[in-house]
LOSESE-202261 format. One line per 8 residues: number of its first residue (from 1); their letters; for each residue z, x, y of N, C-alpha, C, CB. Coordinates in nm, 2 decimals. Atoms other than C-alpha are relative to their C-alpha. Glycine has a CB too. Layout:
# LOSESE-202261
NUM> A> Z/X/Y/Z/X/Y/Z/X/Y/Z/X/Y ~ ...
# end
This chain:
# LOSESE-202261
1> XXXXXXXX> -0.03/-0.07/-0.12/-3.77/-2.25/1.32/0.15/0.00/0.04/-0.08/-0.06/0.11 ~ -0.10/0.06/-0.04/-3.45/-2.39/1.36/0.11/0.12/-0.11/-0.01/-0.18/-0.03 ~ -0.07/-0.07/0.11/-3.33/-2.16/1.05/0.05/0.17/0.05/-0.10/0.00/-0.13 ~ 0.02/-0.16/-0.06/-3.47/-1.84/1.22/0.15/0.01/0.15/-0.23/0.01/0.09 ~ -0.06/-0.07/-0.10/-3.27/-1.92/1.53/0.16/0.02/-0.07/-0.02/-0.08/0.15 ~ -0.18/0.00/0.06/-2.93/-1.98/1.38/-0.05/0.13/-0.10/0.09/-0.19/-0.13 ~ -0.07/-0.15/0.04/-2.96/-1.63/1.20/0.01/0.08/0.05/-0.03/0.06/-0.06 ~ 0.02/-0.05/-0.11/-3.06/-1.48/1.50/0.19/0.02/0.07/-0.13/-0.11/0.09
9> XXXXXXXX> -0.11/0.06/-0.06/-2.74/-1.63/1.66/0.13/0.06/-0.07/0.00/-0.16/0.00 ~ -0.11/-0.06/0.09/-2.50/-1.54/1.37/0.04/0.13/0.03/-0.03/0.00/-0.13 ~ -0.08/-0.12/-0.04/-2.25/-1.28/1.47/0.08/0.04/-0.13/0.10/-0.02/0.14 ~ -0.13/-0.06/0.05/-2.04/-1.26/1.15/0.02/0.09/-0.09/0.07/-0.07/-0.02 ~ 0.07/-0.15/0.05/-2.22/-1.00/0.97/0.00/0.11/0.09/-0.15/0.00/-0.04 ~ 0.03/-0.10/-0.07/-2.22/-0.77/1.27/0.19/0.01/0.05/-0.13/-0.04/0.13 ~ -0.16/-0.01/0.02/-1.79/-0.81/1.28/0.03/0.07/-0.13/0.08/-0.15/0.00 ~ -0.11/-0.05/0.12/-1.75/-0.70/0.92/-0.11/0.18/0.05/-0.02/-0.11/-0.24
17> XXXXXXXX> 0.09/-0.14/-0.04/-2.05/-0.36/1.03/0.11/0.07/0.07/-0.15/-0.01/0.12 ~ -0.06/-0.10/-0.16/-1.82/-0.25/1.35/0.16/0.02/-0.12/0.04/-0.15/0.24 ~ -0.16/-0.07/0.09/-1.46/-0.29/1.11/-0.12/0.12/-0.13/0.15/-0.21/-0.16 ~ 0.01/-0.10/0.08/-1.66/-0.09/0.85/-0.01/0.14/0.10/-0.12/-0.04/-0.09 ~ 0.03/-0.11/-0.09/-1.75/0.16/1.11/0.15/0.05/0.07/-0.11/-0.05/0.11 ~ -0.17/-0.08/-0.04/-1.37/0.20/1.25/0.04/0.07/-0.10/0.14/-0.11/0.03 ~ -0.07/-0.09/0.06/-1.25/0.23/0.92/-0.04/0.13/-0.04/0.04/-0.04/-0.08 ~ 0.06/-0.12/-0.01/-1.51/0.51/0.87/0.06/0.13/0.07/-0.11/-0.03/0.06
25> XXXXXXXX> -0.05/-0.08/-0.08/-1.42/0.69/1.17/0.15/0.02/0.00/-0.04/-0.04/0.11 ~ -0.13/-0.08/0.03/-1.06/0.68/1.07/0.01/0.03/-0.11/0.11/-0.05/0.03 ~ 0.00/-0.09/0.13/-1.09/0.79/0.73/-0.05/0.20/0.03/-0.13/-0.09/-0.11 ~ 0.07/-0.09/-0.05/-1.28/1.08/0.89/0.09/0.09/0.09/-0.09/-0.07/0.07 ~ -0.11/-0.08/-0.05/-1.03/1.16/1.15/0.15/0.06/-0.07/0.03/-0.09/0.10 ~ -0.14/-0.01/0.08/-0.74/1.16/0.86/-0.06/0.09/-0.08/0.07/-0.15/-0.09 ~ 0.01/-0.15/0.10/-0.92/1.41/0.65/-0.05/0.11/0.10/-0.14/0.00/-0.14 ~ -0.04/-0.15/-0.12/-0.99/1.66/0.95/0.15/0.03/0.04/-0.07/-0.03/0.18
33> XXXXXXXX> -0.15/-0.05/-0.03/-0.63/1.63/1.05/0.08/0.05/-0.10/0.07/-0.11/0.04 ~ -0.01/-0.09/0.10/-0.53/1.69/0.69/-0.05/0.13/-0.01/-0.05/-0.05/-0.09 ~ 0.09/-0.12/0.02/-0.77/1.98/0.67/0.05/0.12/0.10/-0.15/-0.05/0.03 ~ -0.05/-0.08/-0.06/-0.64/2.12/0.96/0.14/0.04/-0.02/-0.03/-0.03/0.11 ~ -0.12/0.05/0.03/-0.30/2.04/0.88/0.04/0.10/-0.17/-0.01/-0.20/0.00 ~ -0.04/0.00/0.11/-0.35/2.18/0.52/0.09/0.14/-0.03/-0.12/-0.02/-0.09 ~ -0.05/-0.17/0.04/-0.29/2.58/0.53/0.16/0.01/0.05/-0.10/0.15/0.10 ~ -0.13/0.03/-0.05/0.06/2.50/0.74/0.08/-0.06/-0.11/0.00/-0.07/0.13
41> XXXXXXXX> -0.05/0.09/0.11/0.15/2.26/0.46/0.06/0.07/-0.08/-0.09/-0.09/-0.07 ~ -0.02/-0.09/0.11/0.10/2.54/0.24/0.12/0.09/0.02/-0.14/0.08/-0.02 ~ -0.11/-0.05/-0.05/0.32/2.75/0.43/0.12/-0.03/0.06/-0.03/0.05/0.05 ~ -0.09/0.06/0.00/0.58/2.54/0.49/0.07/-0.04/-0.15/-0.03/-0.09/0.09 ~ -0.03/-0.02/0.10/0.62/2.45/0.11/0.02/0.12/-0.07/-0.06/-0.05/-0.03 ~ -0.02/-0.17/0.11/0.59/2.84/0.01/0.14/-0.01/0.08/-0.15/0.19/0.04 ~ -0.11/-0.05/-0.03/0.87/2.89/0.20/0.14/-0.10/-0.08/0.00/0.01/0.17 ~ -0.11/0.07/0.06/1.08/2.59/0.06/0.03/0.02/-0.16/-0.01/-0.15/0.03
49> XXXXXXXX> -0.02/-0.09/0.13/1.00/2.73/-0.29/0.07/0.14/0.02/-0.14/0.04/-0.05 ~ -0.03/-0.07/-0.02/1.11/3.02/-0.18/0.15/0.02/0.02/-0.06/0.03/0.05 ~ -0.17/0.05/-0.02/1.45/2.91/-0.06/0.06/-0.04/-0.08/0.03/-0.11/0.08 ~ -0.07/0.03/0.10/1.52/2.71/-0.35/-0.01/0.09/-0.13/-0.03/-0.13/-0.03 ~ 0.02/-0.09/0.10/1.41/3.01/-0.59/0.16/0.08/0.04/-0.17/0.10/0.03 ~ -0.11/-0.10/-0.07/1.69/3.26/-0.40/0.11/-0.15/-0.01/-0.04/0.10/0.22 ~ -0.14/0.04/-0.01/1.94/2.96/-0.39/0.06/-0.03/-0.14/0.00/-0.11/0.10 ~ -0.01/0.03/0.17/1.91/2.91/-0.81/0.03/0.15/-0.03/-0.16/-0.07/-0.10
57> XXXXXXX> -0.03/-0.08/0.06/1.90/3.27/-0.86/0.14/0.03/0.03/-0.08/0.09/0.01 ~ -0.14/-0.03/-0.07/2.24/3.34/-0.61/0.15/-0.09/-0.11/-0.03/-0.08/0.20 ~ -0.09/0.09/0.02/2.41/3.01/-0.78/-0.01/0.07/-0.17/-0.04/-0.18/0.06 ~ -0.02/-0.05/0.09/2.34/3.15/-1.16/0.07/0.17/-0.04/-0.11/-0.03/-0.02 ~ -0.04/-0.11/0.06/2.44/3.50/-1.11/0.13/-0.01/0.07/-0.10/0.13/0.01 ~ -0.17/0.02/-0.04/2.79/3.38/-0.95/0.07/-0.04/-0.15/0.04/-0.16/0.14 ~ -0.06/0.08/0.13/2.84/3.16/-1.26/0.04/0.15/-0.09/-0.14/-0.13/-0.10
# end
């Protein structure tokens, strides 16, 4: 009886549940923000390709 209550009692299986469950919810929140985040990404890199494309062609046809 004495076994039953002390498991009853034990909390320190229900501390590692709740961190698994944060990190859940922030893994979760970091790939929606990515996700939303991704098509801007895209378009912020097209353009820096784009910049350094025109600044290689400009600097080779001076040479």
């Amino acid at each position: 009886m004495s076994f039953i209550k002390s498991f009853l009692r034990d909390e320190s299986g229900a501390t590692a549940i709740e961190y698994g469950l944060i990190a859940g919810l922030v893994s979760v929140a970091a790939i929606g923000a990515l996700g939303l985040m991704g098509d801007s990404l895209i378009q912020i890199f097209g353009v820096v390709q784009q910049k350094l494309t025109q600044a290689a062609t400009s600097a080779a046809s001076s040479d």
